[in-house]
N, C-alpha and C positions, 0 to 999 in steps of 0.2 A: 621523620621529616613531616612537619605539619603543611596542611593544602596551599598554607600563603605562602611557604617558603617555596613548594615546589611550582605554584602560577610564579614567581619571579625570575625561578630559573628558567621557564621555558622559553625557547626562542623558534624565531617564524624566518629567520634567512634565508635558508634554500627554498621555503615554500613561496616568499614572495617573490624570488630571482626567477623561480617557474611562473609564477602567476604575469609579472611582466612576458617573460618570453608567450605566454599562452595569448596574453591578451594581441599580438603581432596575429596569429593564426586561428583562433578559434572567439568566435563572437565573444563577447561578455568573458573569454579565457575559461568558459565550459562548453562541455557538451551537453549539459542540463539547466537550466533556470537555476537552480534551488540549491544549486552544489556553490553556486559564486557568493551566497552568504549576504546577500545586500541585506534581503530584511533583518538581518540581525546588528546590521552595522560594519562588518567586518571585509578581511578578503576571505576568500578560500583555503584551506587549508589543504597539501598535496599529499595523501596517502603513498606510502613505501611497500607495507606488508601489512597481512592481517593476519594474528594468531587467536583462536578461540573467541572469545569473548572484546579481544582488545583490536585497535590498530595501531602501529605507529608512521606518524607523516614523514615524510623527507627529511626533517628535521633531527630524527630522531626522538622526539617526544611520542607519548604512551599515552593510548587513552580508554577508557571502557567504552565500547561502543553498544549503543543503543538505537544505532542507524539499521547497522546488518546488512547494507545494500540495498534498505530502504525494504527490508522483507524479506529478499529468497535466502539469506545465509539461517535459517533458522535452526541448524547445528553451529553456528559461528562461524567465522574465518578457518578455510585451510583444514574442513574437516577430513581424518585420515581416509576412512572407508571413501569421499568425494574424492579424494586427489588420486587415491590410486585405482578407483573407478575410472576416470577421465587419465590418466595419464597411458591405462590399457586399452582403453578405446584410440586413443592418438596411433597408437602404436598401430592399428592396424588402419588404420583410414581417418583424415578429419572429417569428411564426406564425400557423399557418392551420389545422390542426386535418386537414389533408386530406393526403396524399400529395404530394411533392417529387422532381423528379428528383435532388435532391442525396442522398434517403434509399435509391433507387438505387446511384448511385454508390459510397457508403459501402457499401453491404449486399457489392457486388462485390470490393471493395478490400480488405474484412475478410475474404471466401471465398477469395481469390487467395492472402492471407498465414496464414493459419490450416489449422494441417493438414487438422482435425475439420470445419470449418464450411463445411456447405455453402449451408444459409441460415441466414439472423438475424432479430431481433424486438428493435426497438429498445424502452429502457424510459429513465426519468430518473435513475436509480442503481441502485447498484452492489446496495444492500439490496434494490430492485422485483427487479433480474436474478435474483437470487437466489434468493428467493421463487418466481420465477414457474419457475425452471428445477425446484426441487425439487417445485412443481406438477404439471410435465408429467412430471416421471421417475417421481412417483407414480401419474398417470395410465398411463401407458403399461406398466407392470409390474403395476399393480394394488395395490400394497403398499405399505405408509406407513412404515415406520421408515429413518431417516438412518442414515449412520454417519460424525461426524467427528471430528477429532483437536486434542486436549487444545491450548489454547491458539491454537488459529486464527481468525480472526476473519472471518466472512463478510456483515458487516453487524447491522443490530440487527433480524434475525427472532426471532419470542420465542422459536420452540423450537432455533434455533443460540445461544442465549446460553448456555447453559452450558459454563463454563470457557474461557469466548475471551479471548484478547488483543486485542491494543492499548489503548483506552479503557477496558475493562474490566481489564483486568491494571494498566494503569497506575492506575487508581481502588482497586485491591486488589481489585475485590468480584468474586465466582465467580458474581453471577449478578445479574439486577435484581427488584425489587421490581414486581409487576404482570403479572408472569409466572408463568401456573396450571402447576400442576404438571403438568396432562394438557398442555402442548402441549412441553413436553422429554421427558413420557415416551416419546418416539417416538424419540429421539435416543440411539443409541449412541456412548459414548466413547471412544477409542483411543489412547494417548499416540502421538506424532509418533516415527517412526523404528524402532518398536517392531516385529518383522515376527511374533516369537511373539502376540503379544495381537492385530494383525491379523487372524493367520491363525485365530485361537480365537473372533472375535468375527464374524465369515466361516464358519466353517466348520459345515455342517449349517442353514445361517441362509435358509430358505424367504424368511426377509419382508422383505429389506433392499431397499427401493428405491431406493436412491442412496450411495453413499461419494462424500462430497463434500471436496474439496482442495485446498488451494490449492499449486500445483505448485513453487514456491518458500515455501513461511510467511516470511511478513515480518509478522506480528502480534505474536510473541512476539520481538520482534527477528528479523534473517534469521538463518533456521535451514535450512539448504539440504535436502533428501533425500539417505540415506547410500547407496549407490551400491546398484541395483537395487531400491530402495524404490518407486516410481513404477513400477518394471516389474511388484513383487507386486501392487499396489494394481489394475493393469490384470488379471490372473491372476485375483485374487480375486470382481474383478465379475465376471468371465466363467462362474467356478464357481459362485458365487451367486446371478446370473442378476440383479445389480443393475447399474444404469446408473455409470460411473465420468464424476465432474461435476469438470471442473474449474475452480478461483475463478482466474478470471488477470486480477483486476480490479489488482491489482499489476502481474504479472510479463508481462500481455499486452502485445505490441509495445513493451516495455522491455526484457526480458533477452534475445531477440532478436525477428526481424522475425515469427514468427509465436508469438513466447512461449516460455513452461518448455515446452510439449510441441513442439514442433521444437527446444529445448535440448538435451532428453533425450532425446527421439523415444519418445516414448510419448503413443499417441493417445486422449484420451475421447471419453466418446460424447455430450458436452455440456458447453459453453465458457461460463465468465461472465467477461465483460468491462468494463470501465470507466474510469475515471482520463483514461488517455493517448489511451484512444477520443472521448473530447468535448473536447481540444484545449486542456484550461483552464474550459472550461465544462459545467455541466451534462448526464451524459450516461452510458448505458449501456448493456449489450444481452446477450443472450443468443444459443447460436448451437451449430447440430449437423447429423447430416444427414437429409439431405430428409424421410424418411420419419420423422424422430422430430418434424422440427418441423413437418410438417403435420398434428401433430395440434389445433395450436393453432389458435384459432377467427380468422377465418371460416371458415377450410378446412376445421378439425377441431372438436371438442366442449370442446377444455381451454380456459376464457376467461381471458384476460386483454388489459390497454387501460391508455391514458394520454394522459392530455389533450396533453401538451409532449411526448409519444416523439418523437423523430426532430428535433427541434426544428431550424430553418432553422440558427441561429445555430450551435447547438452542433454541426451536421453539416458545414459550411462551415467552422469552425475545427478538426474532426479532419481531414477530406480536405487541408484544406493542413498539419496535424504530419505526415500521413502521407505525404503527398508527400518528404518530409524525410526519414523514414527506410531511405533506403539500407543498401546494406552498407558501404559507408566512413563513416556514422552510427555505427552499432554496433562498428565498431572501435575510434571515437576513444572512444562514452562508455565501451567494457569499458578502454581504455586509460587515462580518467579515475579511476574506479573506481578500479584497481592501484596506482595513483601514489598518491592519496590513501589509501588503505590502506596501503601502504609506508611512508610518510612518517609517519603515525600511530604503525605497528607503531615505528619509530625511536624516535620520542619517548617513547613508552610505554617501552620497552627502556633509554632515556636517565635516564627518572624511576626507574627501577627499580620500576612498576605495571605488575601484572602484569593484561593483557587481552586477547581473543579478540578477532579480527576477520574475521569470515569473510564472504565478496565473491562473488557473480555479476555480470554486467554491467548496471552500472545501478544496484545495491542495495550496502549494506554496513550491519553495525550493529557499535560499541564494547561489547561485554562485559566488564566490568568482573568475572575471574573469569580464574585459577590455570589452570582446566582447560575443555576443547571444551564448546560449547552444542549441543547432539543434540537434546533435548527441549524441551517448555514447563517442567517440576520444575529443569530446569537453568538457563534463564534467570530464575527464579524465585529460585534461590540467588547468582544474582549479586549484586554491591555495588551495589545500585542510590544508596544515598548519595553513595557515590564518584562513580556518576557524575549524582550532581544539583549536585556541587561543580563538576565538570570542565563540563558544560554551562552554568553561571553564569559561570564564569570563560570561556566560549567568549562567551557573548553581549557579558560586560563587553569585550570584546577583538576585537569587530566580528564574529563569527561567529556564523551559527542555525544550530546542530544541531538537531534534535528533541527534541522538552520529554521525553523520556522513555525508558525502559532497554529498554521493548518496543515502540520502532519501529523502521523502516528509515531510513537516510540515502540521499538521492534525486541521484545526480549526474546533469549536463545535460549536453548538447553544448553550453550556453552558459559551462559554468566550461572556464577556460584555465588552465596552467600558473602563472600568476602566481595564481589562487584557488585552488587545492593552496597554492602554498607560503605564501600567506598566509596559508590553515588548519594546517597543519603549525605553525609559527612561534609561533600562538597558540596549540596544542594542546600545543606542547611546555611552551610557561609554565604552560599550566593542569595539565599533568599536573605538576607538580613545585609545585601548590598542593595535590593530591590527592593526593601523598604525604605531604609536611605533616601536612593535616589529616585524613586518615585513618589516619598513621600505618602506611604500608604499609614494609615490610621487603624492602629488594632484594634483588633474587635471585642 
């Protein structure tokens, strides 16, 4: 069956019979911005089940998926060892409120693989980690202003909302409503990549207590660090006397076994974690050493707590993803990764659409743009039309990419060779819809 016969079979009836009944009870008919598909043009599509590599909607349609839960399924959908991890944890408690030898285990597993971490404090996302980490950095330095970089996304704290991507970038809006002006005034802004405005916004700055980063950006689509970026960033805390925080609620235990800093080998002084860390479920943590995180209470004076931290379920399903991630794990996913970018870059080259696609292990995003994405102002100038055509004609055509210009694409140790060239195959048709209809001029 060729890809146009099977976009004409597909059909969207029960997903949009859900999506009415959603929109009655649930804002926008999600519970996320980026799931309801505006910027691509479309509705939502209702997810059923997910098997390894694919899912299928409500519908009954099949799709390869390159979403993954937007990160933590990085063994795919419904992996064996996770489900009956978690379904033996169910079995004896969903939670308890009290301390687990599993939150143990986990705490040791994350210090073993993590350069920086010597201990952890588990929270229920990636937003609590966040929060709580820029707490204690401000505790422990005395000083309250941030500093982070234009278009990065570290959850929805009110004073990191300005100028973050993913959901925000992809919504258009540089900021949300509900949020006082006093609590971003503490937030300095630094475009990404930039080492002059860095070092100007560093430099003579008594009061900075945290430059916070995320050590690959995948919010603004993946936008890598330009070679010794991550090394100034470490320099500058040290001369400013600010704590260097890094988000590797993306890039932890994805881009490799202990993150973007054993990638790059540049160590901070405090780790936030998430996604891949709860195994598919609910889950996240923060983590640095000894001496910074015993300040947190009981031990220390800076409080923070949570009813579900460390939850049975979500502990029991990281210990066994983590289990998985070897070093012959991370060669196949950086090897998945390549392939599918390769194959891309062809078809793009094929359609004569001109696109950026730049790759660490695990991540990759389509930029639909002439020239390199360095910045957040640069992915901001990309065709994002172009590519809400190329991602429609990817869904018609059995493939989930991500609803949007500023995220990541998530490969698994669950896609094989055959979902590459399945993606490729439909990427090539779509891209030569999106020369069509954008009107693009080969090169």
């Amino acid at each position: 069956m060729t890809t146009g016969a099977r976009s004409r079979q597909m059909t969207a009836a029960r997903s949009a019979a859900l999506y009415d009944e959603a929109l009655r009870v649930l804002p926008g008919g999600v519970n996320s911005p980026v799931r309801a598909m505006r910027s691509i043009g479309r509705d939502p599509l209702f997810v059923a089940a997910g098997e390894g590599a694919e899912i299928i909607d409500a519908d009954g349609n099949r799709y390869v998926d390159w979403v993954c839960s937007w990160g933590p399924l990085v063994l795919g959908h419904a992996a064996p060892d996770v489900v009956a991890a978690v379904v033996e944890a169910a079995r004896r408690g969903t939670s308890y409120g009290a301390p687990t030898e599993g939150e143990v285990r986990l705490a040791q597993e994350i210090a073993a693989r993590v350069p920086s971490v010597e201990m952890v404090r588990m929270t229920s996302s990636g937003t609590e980690a966040t929060m709580s980490a820029i707490r204690l950095a401000r505790a422990v330095t005395g000083r309250e202003r941030v500093l982070k970089f234009k278009g990065a996304y570290h959850g929805h704290v009110d004073g990191l909302l300005a100028e973050a991507g993913s959901g925000l970038a992809t919504q258009g809006l540089p900021a949300s409503p509900g949020v006082p002006a006093s609590a971003t005034a503490l937030t300095t802004l630094v475009p990404w990549n930039d080492a002059d405005a860095l070092r100007q916004a560093t430099s003579g700055s008594p009061e900075l207590a945290a430059i916070l980063v995320e050590g690959v950006p995948a919010n603004m689509g993946l936008v890598p660090p330009a070679p010794g970026f991550l090394e100034l960033l470490r320099e500058a805390a040290d001369r400013s006397g600010a704590l260097l925080v890094f988000d590797e609620v993306i890039s932890g235990f994805r881009v490799a076994r202990g993150g973007a800093q054993e990638l790059y080998g540049v160590t901070p002084d405090l780790t936030i974690m998430g996604k891949i860390i709860g195994g598919g479920l609910p889950a996240a943590a923060y983590g640095g050493r000894r001496a910074l995180m015993e300040r947190i209470a009981p031990v220390g004076d800076v409080y923070q707590a949570g009813t579900l931290s460390g939850n049975p379920l979500a502990v029991a399903a990281a210990l066994a993803t983590l289990g998985r991630l070897d070093d012959h794990a991370y060669a196949r996913l950086a090897e998945t990764t390549e392939a599918l970018a390769a194959g891309l870059r062809e078809a793009a080259d094929a359609a004569g659409v001109p696109v950026q696609l730049p790759t660490v292990p695990g991540l990759l995003t389509v930029f639909f743009s002439p020239d390199p994405v360095t910045d957040f102002a640069a992915a901001q100038e990309c065709d994002t039309a172009a590519y809400a055509v190329f991602c429609r004609e990817l869904l018609a055509r059995g493939v989930y990419p991500p609803p949007s210009q500023f995220e990541a694409w998530f490969p698994s140790l669950a896609h094989r060779p055959e979902h590459v060239a399945r993606t490729v195959q439909a990427a090539a048709d779509a891209l030569q819809v999106v020369a069509r209809e954008r009107g693009v001029v080969r090169r």
